[in-house]
C-alpha positions, 0 to 999 in steps of 0.5 A: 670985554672990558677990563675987571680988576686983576687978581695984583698978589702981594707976592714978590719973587724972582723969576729964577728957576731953581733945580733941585736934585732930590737924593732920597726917594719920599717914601712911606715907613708902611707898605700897608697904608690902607689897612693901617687905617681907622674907619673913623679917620678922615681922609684927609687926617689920614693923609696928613698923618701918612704925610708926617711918616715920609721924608717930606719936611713939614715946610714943603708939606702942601697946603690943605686945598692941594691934599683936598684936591688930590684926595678928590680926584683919587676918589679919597684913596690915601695911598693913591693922594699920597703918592701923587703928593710926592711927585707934586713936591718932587716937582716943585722942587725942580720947578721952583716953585718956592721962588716962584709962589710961596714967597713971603706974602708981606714982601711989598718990594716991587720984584713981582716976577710979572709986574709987567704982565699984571701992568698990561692987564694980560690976564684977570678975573671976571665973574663966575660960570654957570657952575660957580667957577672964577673965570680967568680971562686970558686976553690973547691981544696983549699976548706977544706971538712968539715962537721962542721957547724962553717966551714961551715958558715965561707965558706958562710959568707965568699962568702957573704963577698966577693960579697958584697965587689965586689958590693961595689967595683964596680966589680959586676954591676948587676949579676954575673957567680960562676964557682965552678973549680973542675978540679984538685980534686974529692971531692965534700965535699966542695960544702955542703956549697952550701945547706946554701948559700940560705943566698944570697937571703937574702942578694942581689937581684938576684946577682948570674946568674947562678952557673957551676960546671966544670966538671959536668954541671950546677947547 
């Protein structure tokens, strides 16, 4: 498959992660949220506004696409979004996801957290699937097998890192398509990474459509 342009962010971070103890639980001032709410409210001002009633700082209030896609997938229920929210900033914090992601976009000093795995061309955007989705080409050859669990949860911090970056970007609007290219090796080694990437449910709201392997069919 030959080689697209990768998605290189202007990010620069460390890699460290950063655990977080949260003292307080993030609650609603309202037990009642749902009837609280005017008809003519959007969804999506109703959720900000209930947003600005718990003990979330603004700054680590998520962006417009993460209230969108929650919202989405809890069929516009604000109460339901709003509660999945929480966890999301609860796990961020313990995740470091500020480090990770939301550094300053600006910052051009070469600490890119995975400078060398952007070198490689380990992974990149190709084209769109038929549904109108990016598609992620992750290529499984320049994948080293490991089965250290450090290596490992690199690879995953590493694909959350770069889907994060692309939402920020505006690369990924909604979904997007991962193709694992397996074309030019028949190690599968590399793919354990995948049995930790339940990560991404945690970390975004429905954002892989599907996941192909080629050749091999679909996951």
């Amino acid at each position: 498959m030959p080689k697209s342009n990768s998605i290189a962010p202007t990010v620069g971070s460390q890699t460290t992660t950063t655990t977080v103890t949260v003292s307080q639980p993030l609650h609603l001032s309202s037990s009642n949220l749902s009837s609280s709410i005017p008809k003519d409210v959007t969804p999506l001002a109703a959720l900000r506004e209930a947003l600005a009633k718990t003990t979330i700082p603004p700054a680590d209030v998520p962006s417009t696409w993460y209230l969108s896609g929650y919202l989405s997938h809890h069929g516009d229920n604000v109460p339901v979004a709003l509660a999945a929210i929480q966890k999301l900033v609860v796990w961020r914090r313990e995740y470091g996801w500020n480090d990770l992601v939301d550094s300053d976009p600006g910052d051009r000093r070469p600490r890119q957290p995975f400078r060398d795995e952007l070198s490689q061309g380990k992974v990149y955007f190709k084209g769109r699937d038929k549904e109108g989705f990016p598609v992620l080409v992750w290529r499984m050859d320049r994948h080293a097998c490991s089965r250290n669990r450090e290596e490992v949860e690199r690879g995953v911090r590493f694909l959350v890192w770069v889907l994060g970056t692309a939402v920020k970007n505006g690369i990924i609007a909604t979904r997007v398509t991962l193709l694992i290219d397996r074309l030019t090796t028949t190690q599968t080694e590399s793919l354990s990474f995948l049995t930790h990437a339940s990560i991404l449910k945690s970390a975004f709201p429905e954002i892989v459509s599907r996941v192909v392997v080629f050749p091999a069919g679909i996951l």
